[in-house]
N, C-alpha and C positions, 0 to 999 in steps of 0.2 A: 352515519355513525362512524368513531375512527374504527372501532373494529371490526370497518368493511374493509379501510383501505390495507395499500402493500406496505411491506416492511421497507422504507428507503435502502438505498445501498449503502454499505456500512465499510468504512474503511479501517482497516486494524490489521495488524502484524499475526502471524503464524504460529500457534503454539501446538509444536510439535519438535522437528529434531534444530533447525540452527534457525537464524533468522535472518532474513532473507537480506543477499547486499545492496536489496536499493536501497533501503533504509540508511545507509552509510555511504552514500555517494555525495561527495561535497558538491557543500554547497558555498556561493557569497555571505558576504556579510548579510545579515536580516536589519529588521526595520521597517516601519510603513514607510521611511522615506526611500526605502530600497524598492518596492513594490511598486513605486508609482515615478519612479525616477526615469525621465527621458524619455514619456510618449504621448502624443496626442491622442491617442486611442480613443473613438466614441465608444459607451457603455456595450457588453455585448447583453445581446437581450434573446433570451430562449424563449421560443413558444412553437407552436405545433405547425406543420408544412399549411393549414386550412388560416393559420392565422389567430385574429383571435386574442384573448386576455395570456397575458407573457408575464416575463421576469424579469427585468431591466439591473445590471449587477456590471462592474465598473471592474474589468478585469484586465486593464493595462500591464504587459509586461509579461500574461501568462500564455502558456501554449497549449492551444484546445489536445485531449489526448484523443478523446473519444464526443462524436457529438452525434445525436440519435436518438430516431422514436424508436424504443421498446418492440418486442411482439406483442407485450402487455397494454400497450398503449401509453403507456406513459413518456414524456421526454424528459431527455436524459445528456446532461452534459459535466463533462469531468476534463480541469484544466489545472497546468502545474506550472507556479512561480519558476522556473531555473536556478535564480541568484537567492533565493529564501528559500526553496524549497517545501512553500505551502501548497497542499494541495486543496484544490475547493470541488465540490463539487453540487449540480443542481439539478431534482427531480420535480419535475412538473406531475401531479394527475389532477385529472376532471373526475369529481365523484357526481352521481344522479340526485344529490341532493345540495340543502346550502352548506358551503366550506364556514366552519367557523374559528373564533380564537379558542375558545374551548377542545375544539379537534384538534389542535394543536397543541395543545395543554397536555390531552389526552396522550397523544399520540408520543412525546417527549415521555410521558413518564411511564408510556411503555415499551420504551429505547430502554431505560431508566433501568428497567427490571431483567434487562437479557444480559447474556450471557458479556459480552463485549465493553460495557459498561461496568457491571461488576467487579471485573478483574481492576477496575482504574483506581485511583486516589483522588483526592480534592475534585469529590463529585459535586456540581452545582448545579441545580434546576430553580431558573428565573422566570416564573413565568408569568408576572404581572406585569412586564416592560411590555414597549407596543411591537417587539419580536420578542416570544418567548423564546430561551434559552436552555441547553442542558451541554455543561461541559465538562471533561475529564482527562484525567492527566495521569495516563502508564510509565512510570519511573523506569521499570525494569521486566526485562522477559528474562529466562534462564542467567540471571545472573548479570546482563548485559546490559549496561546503560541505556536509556533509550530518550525517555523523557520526551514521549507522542501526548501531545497537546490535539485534545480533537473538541470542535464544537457542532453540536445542530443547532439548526434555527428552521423554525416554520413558522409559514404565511398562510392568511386564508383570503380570497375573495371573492364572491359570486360563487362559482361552483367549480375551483381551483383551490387544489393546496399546492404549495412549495415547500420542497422541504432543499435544505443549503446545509449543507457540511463542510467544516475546514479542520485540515488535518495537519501537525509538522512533527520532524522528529527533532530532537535535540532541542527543543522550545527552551524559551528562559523568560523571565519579566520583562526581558526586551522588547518582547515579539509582541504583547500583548495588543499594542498601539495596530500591530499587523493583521490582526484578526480584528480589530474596532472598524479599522478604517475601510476592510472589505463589506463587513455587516451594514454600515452606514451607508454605502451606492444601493444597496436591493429595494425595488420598488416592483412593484405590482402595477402592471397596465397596461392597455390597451396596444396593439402589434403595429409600430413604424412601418411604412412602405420599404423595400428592399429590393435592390440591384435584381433581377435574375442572372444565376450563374451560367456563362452558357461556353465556357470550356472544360472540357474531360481534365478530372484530378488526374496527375502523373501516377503508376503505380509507387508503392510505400516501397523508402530504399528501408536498408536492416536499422538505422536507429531508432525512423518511424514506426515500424512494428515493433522493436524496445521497446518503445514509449507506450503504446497504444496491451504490448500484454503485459508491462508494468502500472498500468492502470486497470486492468481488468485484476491483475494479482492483489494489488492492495484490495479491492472488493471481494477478496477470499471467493473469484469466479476461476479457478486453476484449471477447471476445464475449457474454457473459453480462452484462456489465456495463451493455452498448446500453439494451439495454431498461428498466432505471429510471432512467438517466439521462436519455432521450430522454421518456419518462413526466413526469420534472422539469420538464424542459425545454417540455413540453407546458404543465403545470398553474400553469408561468413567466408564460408569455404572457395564462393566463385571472387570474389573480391572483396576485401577486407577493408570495412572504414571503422567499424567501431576500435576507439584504445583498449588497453590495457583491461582497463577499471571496467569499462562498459561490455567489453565479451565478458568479463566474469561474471558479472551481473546476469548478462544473460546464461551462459551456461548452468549458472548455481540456482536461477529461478524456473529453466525448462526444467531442470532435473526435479527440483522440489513441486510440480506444479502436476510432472509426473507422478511425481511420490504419494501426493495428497488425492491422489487422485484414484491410486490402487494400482497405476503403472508403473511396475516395480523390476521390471526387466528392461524398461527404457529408460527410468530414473537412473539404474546403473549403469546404461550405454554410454547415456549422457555424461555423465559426471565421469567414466573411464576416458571417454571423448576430451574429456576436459583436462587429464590427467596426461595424456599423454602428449597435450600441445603446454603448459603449464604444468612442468609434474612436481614443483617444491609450493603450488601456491595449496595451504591448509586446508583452505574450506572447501576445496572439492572432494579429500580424501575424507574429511569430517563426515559430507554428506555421501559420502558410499557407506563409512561405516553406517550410515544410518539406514541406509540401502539396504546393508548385507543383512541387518537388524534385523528390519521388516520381513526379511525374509527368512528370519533365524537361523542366518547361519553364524553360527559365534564367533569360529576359530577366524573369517575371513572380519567381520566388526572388530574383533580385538587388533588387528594387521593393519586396516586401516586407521585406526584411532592413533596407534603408537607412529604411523605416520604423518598422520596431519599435526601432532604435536612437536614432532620432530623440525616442522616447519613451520612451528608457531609466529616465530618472527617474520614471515616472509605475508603477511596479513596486507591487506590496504591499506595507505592511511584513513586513522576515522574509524577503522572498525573498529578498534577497542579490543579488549581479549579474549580468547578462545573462548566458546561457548563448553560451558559446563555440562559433561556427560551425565550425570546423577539426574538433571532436571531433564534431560530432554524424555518423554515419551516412547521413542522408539526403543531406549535402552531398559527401560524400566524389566522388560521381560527379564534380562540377564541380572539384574541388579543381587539375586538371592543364589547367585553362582560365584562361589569364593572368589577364583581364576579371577574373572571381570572384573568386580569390585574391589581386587586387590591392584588390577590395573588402572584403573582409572581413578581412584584413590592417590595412586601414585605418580600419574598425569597432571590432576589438579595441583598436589603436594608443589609438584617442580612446575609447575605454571605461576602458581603463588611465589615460589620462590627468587623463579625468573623475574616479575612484576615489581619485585622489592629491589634489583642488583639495577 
């Protein structure tokens, strides 16, 4: 029955105080001819350490982030284009009964009904093709461009489902071909013989563990994500490789990952941390006010808002414009206190105005 099995892992942006800057981390030109340009790459094929019925999927070009049996049992693998910036991801389980198209059917159109799904636009559930489909397209979070094109797809065979997820932000009718061309290598079968590995992995420098809790963060897992970020963040301080773009990423995502998490005196270490190696870049003052918020304290949220917009111009390129205070979450508390809403009122007013000179 599908409603034994688990909910697949679900890739989607933050609604709460800013959104998060991987989301805005350039990318190349897209394309399926970009995806597949310049590798011989054989298909990589996930299945269980015992072997066994697998998942055969043609992921030339992407970089595994995360690759793993569950504690639940299930396996689990999550890889990201670089130059398109799609991300796919693929969850194996064995149920105790037969896997069918129907569980599948099932299973999509109770993605369909949660929370994650709802919020999208140009919702589509395909489920009579021989991969059923459900796909949806988030225009915008607080205000802020986003245009997150996400699909599932699930398999069934023997006593295996697969369920396949592809995620990008900034999508357009370009991309389309980008997402056809992945879904078309997925095959179901039987486990190829395989090399054994017999050299120790090097330990993970700081952009690897980037990578690896900016994969864990798109799966809304912000507690799991602490740990190699704050690991980055550690290995920051003794020798620095990450640029510009990519410490902020990480700082603006430890602090947020904190935040959501209820750690709300390290979300504001962090992001002070961040403030005083970086103290004109916005979005770190943004998410303190968001900090101070949570923690209600007004007089210090009102101090940092009036600062991060002060430094509105000083943004990444690609992020797009200040996230709007009225929608985020955190502010909602103050929203019925003249003071704030006469401030931030007047924030947006000259952000707007800024946006038009």
């Amino acid at each position: 029955m599908v409603s034994q099995r688990k909910q697949p892992g679900v890739v989607d942006v933050i609604v709460g105080c800013a959104v998060s800057l991987l989301f805005f981390m350039p990318v190349g030109p897209t394309g399926a001819s970009q995806a597949i340009m310049g590798s011989n790459e054989p298909p990589t094929f996930v299945t269980w350490p015992e072997k066994g019925l697998g998942l055969s999927i043609d992921l030339s070009g992407f970089k595994k982030d995360i690759d793993q049996v569950k504690p639940d049992g299930r396996r689990y693998l999550m890889a990201s284009h670089p130059k398109t910036g799609l991300h796919v991801s693929v969850t194996l389980e064995k149920v105790p009964t037969q896997a069918s198209a129907q569980g599948c059917r099932e299973q999509l159109q109770l993605i369909q009904k949660g929370p994650f799904v709802t919020r999208g636009q140009d919702i589509k559930l395909k489920a009579d093709g021989e991969i059923p489909t459900l796909e949806y397209t988030l225009h915008k979070i607080q205000g802020v461009r986003l245009d997150q094109k996400t699909v599932y797809a699930c398999m069934a065979q023997d006593n295996v489902y697969a369920d396949i997820q592809l995620s990008k932000v900034q999508y357009t009718t370009a991309d389309a071909p980008l997402f056809q061309s992945i879904l078309k290598t997925v095959r179901l079968q039987a486990s190829p013989s395989e090399p054994i590995q017999t050299q120790a992995p090097e330990p993970p420098n700081s952009r690897q563990l980037l990578d690896i809790g900016n994969a864990l963060y798109l799966e809304s897992k912000y507690a799991q994500a602490i740990p190699p970020y704050k690991k980055a963040f550690e290995l920051e301080k003794v020798e620095p490789q990450l640029d510009r773009t990519l410490w902020r990423v990480l700082i603006d995502n430890l602090g947020m990952a904190y935040g959501m998490t209820g750690h709300l005196k390290e979300a504001k270490a962090t992001f002070e941390q961040g403030i005083q190696a970086d103290p004109t870049y916005p979005m770190f003052h943004y998410n303190l006010a968001c900090a101070f918020a949570e923690m209600n304290d007004l007089n210090h949220a009102m101090q940092s808002l009036k600062t991060a917009f002060i430094h509105r111009k000083n943004r990444n390129p690609g992020e797009g414009g200040m996230p709007d205070p009225r929608q985020a979450s955190s502010f909602q508390r103050f929203m019925k206190n003249d003071t704030f809403r006469n401030l931030v009122n007047h924030l947006t007013a000259t952000k707007s105005t800024s946006a038009t000179n």
